[in-house]
N, C-alpha and C positions, 0 to 999 in steps of 0.2 A: 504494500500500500504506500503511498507518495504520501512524504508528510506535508502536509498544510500549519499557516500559520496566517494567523489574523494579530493585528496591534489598534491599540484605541487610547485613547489620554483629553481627560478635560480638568482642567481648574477653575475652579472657583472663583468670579470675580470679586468675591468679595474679600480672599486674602490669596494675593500671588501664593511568657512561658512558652518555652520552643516546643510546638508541637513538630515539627517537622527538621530535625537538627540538621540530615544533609542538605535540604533544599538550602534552608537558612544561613549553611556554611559555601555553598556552592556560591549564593547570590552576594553572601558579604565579602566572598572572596574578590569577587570582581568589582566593587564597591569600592573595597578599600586598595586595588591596584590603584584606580583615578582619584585618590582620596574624597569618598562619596563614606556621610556617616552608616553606619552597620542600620540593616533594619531591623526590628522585631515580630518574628510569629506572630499575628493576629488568630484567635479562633473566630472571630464575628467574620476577617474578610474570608477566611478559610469555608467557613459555610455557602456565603454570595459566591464562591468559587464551586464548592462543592453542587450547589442548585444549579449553577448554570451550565457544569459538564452534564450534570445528571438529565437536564432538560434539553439540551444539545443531542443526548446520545438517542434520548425516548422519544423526542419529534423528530430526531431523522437530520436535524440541518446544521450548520457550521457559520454562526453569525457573531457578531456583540450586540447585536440586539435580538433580544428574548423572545419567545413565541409570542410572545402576551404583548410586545412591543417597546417592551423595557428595555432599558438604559442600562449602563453600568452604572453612573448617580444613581438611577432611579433604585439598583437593586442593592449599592451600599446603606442608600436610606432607607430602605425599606426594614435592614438589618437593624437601624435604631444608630445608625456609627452618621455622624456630622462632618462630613468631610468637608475641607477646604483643599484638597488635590486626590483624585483617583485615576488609574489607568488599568489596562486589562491588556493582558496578553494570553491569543488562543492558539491551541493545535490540534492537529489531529494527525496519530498515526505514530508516534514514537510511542517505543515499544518501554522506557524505562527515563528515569529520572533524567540523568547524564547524557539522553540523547534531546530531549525535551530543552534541558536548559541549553546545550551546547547550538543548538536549533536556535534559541530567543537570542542568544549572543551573536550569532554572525547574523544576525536580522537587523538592519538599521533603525526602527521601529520598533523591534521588542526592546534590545539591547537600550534604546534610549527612555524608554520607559522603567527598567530595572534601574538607569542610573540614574535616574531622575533626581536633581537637588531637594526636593520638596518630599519624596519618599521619605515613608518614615515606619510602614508598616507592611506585611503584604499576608496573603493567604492563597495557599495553593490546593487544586485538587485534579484527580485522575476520575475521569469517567466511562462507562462503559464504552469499547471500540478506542479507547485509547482515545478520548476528549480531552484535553488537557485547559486550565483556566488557571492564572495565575491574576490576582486582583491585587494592585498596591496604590495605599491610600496616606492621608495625613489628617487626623483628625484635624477640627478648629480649636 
Protein backbone atom coordinates (compact mmCIF):
# COMPACT_ATOMS: atom_id res chain seq x y z
CA UNK A 1 0.00 0.00 0.00
CA UNK A 2 1.55 3.66 -0.81
CA UNK A 3 1.74 5.72 2.00
CA UNK A 4 -0.23 8.84 2.05
CA UNK A 5 0.12 11.98 4.12
CA UNK A 6 -2.15 14.87 4.60
CA UNK A 7 -0.62 18.21 6.81
CA UNK A 8 -3.12 21.09 8.39
CA UNK A 9 -2.06 24.03 10.89
CA UNK A 10 -4.29 27.12 12.12
CA UNK A 11 -3.71 29.72 14.97
CA UNK A 12 -5.56 31.57 16.70
CA UNK A 13 -5.83 35.09 16.06
CA UNK A 14 -6.23 35.96 19.17
CA UNK A 15 -2.69 34.85 20.48
CA UNK A 16 0.05 34.31 17.76
CA UNK A 17 2.57 12.26 31.62
CA UNK A 18 4.19 10.43 28.78
CA UNK A 19 1.63 8.29 27.50
CA UNK A 20 3.51 7.42 24.53
CA UNK A 21 7.52 7.74 25.60
CA UNK A 22 8.97 6.63 21.97
CA UNK A 23 6.63 8.96 19.94
CA UNK A 24 7.50 11.64 22.57
CA UNK A 25 11.31 10.81 22.34
CA UNK A 26 11.23 10.56 18.41
CA UNK A 27 9.41 14.02 18.19
CA UNK A 28 11.75 15.92 20.94
CA UNK A 29 14.54 14.55 19.33
CA UNK A 30 14.04 16.47 16.25
CA UNK A 31 12.90 19.58 18.27
CA UNK A 32 15.73 19.91 20.11
CA UNK A 33 18.39 19.34 16.97
CA UNK A 34 16.70 23.14 15.62
CA UNK A 35 16.45 24.17 19.26
CA UNK A 36 12.49 23.93 19.39
CA UNK A 37 11.37 23.47 23.23
CA UNK A 38 10.49 19.53 24.05
CA UNK A 39 6.77 18.97 23.85
CA UNK A 40 4.43 17.07 26.24
CA UNK A 41 2.17 13.86 25.80
CA UNK A 42 -1.40 15.29 25.89
CA UNK A 43 -4.01 12.53 26.60
CA UNK A 44 -7.01 15.16 25.70
CA UNK A 45 -5.04 15.75 22.13
CA UNK A 46 -4.39 11.95 22.10
CA UNK A 47 -8.18 11.19 22.19
CA UNK A 48 -9.08 14.16 19.02
CA UNK A 49 -6.26 11.95 17.54
CA UNK A 50 -7.53 8.68 18.46
CA UNK A 51 -11.53 9.74 17.10
CA UNK A 52 -10.28 10.99 14.03
CA UNK A 53 -8.16 7.63 12.94
CA UNK A 54 -10.95 5.70 14.26
CA UNK A 55 -13.42 7.79 12.04
CA UNK A 56 -11.18 7.81 9.10
CA UNK A 57 -10.79 4.01 9.20
CA UNK A 58 -15.00 3.36 9.68
CA UNK A 59 -16.05 5.83 6.91
CA UNK A 60 -13.61 4.61 4.42
CA UNK A 61 -11.98 8.20 3.70
CA UNK A 62 -8.47 10.15 4.35
CA UNK A 63 -9.23 13.84 5.15
CA UNK A 64 -8.63 16.78 8.04
CA UNK A 65 -11.98 17.33 7.83
CA UNK A 66 -14.33 14.91 9.73
CA UNK A 67 -17.21 13.06 8.27
CA UNK A 68 -19.43 15.31 10.25
CA UNK A 69 -17.56 18.26 8.77
CA UNK A 70 -15.21 19.13 11.49
CA UNK A 71 -12.22 20.99 11.89
CA UNK A 72 -9.22 20.17 13.67
CA UNK A 73 -10.36 23.41 16.05
CA UNK A 74 -13.50 22.29 15.87
CA UNK A 75 -12.58 18.75 17.35
CA UNK A 76 -9.77 20.01 19.92
CA UNK A 77 -12.69 22.18 21.29
CA UNK A 78 -14.92 19.86 21.38
CA UNK A 79 -12.36 17.99 23.69
CA UNK A 80 -12.92 20.96 26.20
CA UNK A 81 -8.77 21.82 25.48
CA UNK A 82 -8.71 26.06 24.46
CA UNK A 83 -6.34 26.28 22.13
CA UNK A 84 -4.51 29.34 20.85
CA UNK A 85 -2.27 27.14 18.09
CA UNK A 86 -3.40 23.54 16.60
CA UNK A 87 -2.08 21.49 13.68
CA UNK A 88 -2.75 17.98 12.56
CA UNK A 89 -0.79 15.60 10.67
CA UNK A 90 -2.32 12.44 8.77
CA UNK A 91 -1.25 9.18 7.12
CA UNK A 92 -2.16 6.31 5.95
CA UNK A 93 -0.35 3.07 5.23
CA UNK A 94 2.94 2.95 7.44
CA UNK A 95 3.05 -0.06 8.89
CA UNK A 96 4.99 1.01 12.43
CA UNK A 97 5.88 4.04 14.55
CA UNK A 98 9.53 4.82 12.93
CA UNK A 99 8.18 4.80 9.43
CA UNK A 100 5.10 7.19 10.33
CA UNK A 101 7.30 9.70 11.81
CA UNK A 102 10.39 9.25 9.57
CA UNK A 103 7.35 10.00 6.63
CA UNK A 104 6.14 13.50 8.67
CA UNK A 105 9.88 14.57 8.75
CA UNK A 106 10.98 14.50 5.06
CA UNK A 107 7.36 16.04 4.49
CA UNK A 108 7.73 19.92 4.32
CA UNK A 109 4.29 20.32 5.96
CA UNK A 110 4.21 17.80 8.41
CA UNK A 111 7.90 18.32 9.58
CA UNK A 112 6.94 22.18 9.96
CA UNK A 113 4.02 21.47 11.98
CA UNK A 114 6.14 19.14 14.49
CA UNK A 115 8.46 22.08 14.78
CA UNK A 116 6.31 24.49 15.17
CA UNK A 117 7.57 27.42 17.74
CA UNK A 118 4.05 27.62 19.33
CA UNK A 119 3.90 23.65 19.84
CA UNK A 120 3.65 22.82 23.06
CA UNK A 121 1.75 19.64 23.38
CA UNK A 122 0.63 16.90 20.96
CA UNK A 123 -1.33 13.51 20.82
CA UNK A 124 -0.87 10.66 18.73
CA UNK A 125 -2.88 7.71 17.44
CA UNK A 126 -2.90 4.48 15.17
CA UNK A 127 -6.19 3.45 13.55
CA UNK A 128 -7.54 0.63 11.86
CA UNK A 129 -5.73 0.20 8.18
CA UNK A 130 -2.86 1.89 9.60
CA UNK A 131 -4.61 5.73 9.83
CA UNK A 132 -2.37 7.56 11.53
CA UNK A 133 -3.26 11.22 13.34
CA UNK A 134 -0.96 13.19 15.17
CA UNK A 135 -2.65 16.58 16.67
CA UNK A 136 -0.30 19.22 18.21
CA UNK A 137 -1.75 22.11 20.12
CA UNK A 138 -0.83 25.14 22.66
CA UNK A 139 -3.30 25.70 25.18
CA UNK A 140 -4.25 29.61 25.88
Amino acid sequence: MKAVFGAIIFASVAKAAVANPDATSIINDYRSDKRRAPLVYSQALEKVAQDHANDMANEGYFSHTGANGSSIGDRVKSQKYQWCFVAENIAKGQKDLGQVMAGWKSSKGHYKNKMHKKAQEFGLARGDGNVWVMVLAAPC
